[in-house]
C-alpha positions as CSV (number, residue, x, y, z in Angstrom):
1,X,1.2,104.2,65.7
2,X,-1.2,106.8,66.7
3,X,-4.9,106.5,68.3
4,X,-7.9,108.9,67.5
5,X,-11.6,109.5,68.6
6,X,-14.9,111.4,68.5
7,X,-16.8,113.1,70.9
8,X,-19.9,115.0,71.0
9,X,-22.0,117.0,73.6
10,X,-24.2,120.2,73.7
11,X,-23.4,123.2,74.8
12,X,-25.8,125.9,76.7
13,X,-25.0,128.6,74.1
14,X,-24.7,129.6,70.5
15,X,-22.0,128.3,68.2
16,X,-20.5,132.1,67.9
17,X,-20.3,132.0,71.7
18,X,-18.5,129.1,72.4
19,X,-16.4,129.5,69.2
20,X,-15.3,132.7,71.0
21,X,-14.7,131.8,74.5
22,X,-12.5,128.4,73.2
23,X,-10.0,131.3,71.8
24,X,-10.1,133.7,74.5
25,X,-8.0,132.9,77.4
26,X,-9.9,134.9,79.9
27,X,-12.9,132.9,78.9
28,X,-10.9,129.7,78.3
29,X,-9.6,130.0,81.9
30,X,-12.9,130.7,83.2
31,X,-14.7,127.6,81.6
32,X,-11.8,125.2,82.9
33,X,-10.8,126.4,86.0
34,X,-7.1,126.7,85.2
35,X,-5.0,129.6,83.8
36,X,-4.8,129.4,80.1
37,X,-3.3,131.6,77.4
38,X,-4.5,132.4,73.8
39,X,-2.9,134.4,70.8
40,X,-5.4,135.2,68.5
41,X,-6.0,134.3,65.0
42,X,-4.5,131.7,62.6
43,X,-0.9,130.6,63.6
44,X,-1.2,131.8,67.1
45,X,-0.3,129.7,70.5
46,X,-1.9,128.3,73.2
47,X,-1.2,126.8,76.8
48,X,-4.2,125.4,78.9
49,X,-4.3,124.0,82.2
50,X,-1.6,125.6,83.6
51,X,1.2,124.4,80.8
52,X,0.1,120.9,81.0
53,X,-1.7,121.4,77.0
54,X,0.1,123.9,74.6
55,X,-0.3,124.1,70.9
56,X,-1.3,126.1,67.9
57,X,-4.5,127.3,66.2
58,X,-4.5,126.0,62.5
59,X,-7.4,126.8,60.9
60,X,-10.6,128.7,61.9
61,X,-13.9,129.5,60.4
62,X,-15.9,131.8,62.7
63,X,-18.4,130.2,64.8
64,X,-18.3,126.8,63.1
65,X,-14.4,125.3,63.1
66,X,-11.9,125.2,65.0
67,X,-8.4,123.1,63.9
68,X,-5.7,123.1,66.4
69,X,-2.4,121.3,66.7
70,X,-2.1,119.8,70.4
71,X,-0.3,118.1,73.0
72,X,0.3,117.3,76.8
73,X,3.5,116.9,79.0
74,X,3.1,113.6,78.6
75,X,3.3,113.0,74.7
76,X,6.5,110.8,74.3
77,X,9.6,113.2,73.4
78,X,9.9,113.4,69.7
79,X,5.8,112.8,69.4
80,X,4.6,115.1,66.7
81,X,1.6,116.8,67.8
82,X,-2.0,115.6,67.8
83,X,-5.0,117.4,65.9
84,X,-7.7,118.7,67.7
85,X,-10.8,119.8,65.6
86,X,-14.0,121.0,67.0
87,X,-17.4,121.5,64.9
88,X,-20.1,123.7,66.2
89,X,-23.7,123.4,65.0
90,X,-26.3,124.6,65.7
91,X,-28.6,122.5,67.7
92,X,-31.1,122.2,70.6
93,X,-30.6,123.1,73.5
94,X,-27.7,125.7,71.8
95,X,-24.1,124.1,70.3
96,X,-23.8,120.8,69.6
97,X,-19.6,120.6,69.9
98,X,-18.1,117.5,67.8
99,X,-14.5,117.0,69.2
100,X,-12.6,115.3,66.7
101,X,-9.3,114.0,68.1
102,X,-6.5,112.3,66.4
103,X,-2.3,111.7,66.5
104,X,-2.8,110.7,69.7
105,X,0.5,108.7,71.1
106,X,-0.4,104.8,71.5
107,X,-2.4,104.3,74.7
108,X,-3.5,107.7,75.6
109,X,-6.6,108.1,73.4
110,X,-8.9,106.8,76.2
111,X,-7.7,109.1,79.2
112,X,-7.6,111.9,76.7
113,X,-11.4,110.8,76.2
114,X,-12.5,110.9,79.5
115,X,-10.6,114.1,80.4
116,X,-12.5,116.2,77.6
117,X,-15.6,114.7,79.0
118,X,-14.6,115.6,82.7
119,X,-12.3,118.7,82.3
120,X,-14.1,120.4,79.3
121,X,-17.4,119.4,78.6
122,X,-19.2,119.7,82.0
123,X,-17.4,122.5,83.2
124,X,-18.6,124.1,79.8
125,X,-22.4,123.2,80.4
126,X,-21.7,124.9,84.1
127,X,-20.1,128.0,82.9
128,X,-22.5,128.7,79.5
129,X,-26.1,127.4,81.8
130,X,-24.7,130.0,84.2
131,X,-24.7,132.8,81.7
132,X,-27.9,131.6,80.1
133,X,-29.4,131.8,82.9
134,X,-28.3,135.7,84.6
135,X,-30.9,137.5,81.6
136,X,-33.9,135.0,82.8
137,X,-33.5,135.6,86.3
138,X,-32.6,139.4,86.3
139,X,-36.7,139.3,84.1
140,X,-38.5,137.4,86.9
141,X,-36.6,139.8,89.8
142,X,-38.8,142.9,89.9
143,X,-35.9,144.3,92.3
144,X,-33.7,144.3,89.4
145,X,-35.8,146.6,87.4
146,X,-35.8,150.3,87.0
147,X,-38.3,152.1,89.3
148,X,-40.9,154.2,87.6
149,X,-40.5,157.9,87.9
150,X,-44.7,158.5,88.7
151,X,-46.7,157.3,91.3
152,X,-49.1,155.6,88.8
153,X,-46.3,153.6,86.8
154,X,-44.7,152.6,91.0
155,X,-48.1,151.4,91.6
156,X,-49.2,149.6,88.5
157,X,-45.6,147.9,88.6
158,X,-46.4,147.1,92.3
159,X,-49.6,145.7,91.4
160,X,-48.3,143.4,88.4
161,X,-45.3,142.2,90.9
162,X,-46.3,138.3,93.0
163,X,-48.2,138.9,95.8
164,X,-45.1,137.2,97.9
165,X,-42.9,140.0,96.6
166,X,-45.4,143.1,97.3
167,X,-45.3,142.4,100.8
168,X,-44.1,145.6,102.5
169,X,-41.3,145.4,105.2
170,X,-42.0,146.3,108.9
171,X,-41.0,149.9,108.5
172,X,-43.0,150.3,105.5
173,X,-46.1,148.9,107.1
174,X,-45.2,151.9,109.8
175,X,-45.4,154.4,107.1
176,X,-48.7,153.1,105.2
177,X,-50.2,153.0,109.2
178,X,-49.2,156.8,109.5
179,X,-50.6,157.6,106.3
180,X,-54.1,156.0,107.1
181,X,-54.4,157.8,110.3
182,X,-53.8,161.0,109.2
183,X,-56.5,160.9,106.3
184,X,-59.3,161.2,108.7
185,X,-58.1,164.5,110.1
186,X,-57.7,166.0,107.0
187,X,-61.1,164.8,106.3
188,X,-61.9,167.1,109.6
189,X,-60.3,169.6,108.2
190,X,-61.6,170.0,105.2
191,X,-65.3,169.0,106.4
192,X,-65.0,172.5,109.0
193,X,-63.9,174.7,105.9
């Protein structure tokens, strides 16, 4: 007898995205945590965390389904392998993932259950809000802009930065003070031409 369930969450990043990162290792690794390998395309194998899941991907339809056969070190020898199916839709927020898992050996459906939760699904919302969030912050650092090559374009992007962020360092408060005292003389200057 075998056990089965459903899970669902949403995902900080489009369906193509996470579709993606589930069969690249580099990615898959960097979501878990753990060193994980994956051969590409229909037939191909898998190993994640570390050796303790391996399988095989099934079926796939590009940034909406993905059907894998799956199992742990501690499936019963002679277990066939569980299916593993995960639906991404679009949804807000980004991806909502629907983890469909069945063939599950007789009384390991529920620490399966709580191990996607812990060991997939928050570590995913960490790694994809992560990534979200680098294009929104690089935007609100003026730092991380391009300087302007003219004085005017420096000092209008000077002007639209927050007043918090214009404030000059010490040794650029030097130069500014330099600057101020020498207009007068040439003032002087030009006043005795």
């Amino acid at each position: 007898m075998t056990e089965s369930f459903t899970i669902s969450t949403v995902i900080p990043a489009t369906p193509l995205r996470v579709y993606q990162a589930w069969l690249d290792g580099r990615e898959h690794a960097a979501f878990t945590g753990s060193k994980a390998e994956v051969e590409p395309g229909i037939g191909g194998a898998f190993i994640a965390w570390d050796g303790y899941i391996r399988g095989r991907t099934l079926e796939l339809s590009e940034g909406r389904r993905i059907l894998q056969s799956w199992r742990t070190t501690e499936f019963p020898l002679g277990s066939e392998d569980s299916l593993l199916e995960l639906v991404l839709e679009e949804s807000p927020g980004g991806t909502r993932l629907i983890l469909r898992h069945s063939g599950i050996p007789e009384g390991q459906a529920a620490s399966y259950q709580s191990g996607w939760g812990d060991h997939y699904f928050l570590p995913m919302k960490s790694y994809f809000g992560k990534s979200a969030a680098k294009p929104a912050r690089a935007a609100a650092n003026p730092k991380s802009k391009a300087k302007p090559k003219s004085k005017a374009k420096r000092a209008k992007a000077k002007a639209s930065r927050p007043a918090a962020s214009r404030r000059a360092k010490p040794k650029a408060k030097k130069k500014v003070a330099r600057k101020a005292a020498r207009k007068p003389r040439k003032a002087r200057r030009s006043g005795r031409r």
